[in-house]
Steps between C-alpha positions, in 0.01 A plus 500: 500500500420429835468113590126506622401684189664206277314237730169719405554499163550124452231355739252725367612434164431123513201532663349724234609264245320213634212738498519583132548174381214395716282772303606389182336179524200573739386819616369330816820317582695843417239661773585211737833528492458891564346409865662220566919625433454799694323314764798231517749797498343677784540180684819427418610870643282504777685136586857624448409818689472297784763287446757792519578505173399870413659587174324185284185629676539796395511398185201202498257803628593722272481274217145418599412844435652538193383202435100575566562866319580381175332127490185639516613769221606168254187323564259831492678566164479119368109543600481763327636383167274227487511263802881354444853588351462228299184665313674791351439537122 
């Protein structure tokens, strides 16, 4: 597997975490933390873009996408079920 795509995985991976735990207790802090992680990845890549360091931001920008794509899938589904993770019966 290509050493980018492994960098992908994990970043994005953590980041989506913190976003379902974050739904689990609050439905607003689980939408917060949908704007504000990919916003603070997008940084973080647009930073080490210009810093020279192209492969990790590659991977930060990337991330953010993945990030935004299926954040605002966990927290449109949590809404859905009845405002929270934590509300499932």
């Amino acid at each position: 597997m290509n050493e980018v795509f492994k960098k992908i995985l994990v970043v994005s991976l953590i980041a989506l975490v913190v976003i379902t735990l974050a739904s689990a207790s609050d439905l607003g802090a689980g939408m917060a933390s949908v704007v504000i992680l990919p916003i603070v990845l997008l940084v973080a890549g647009l930073i080490l873009l210009a810093s020279k360091e192209k492969q990790w931001a590659k991977v930060f920008l990337i991330s953010s996408g993945i990030v935004l794509l299926l954040g605002f899938s966990v927290c449109t589904a949590a809404f859905m079920m009845g405002g929270g993770l934590g509300n499932m019966h």
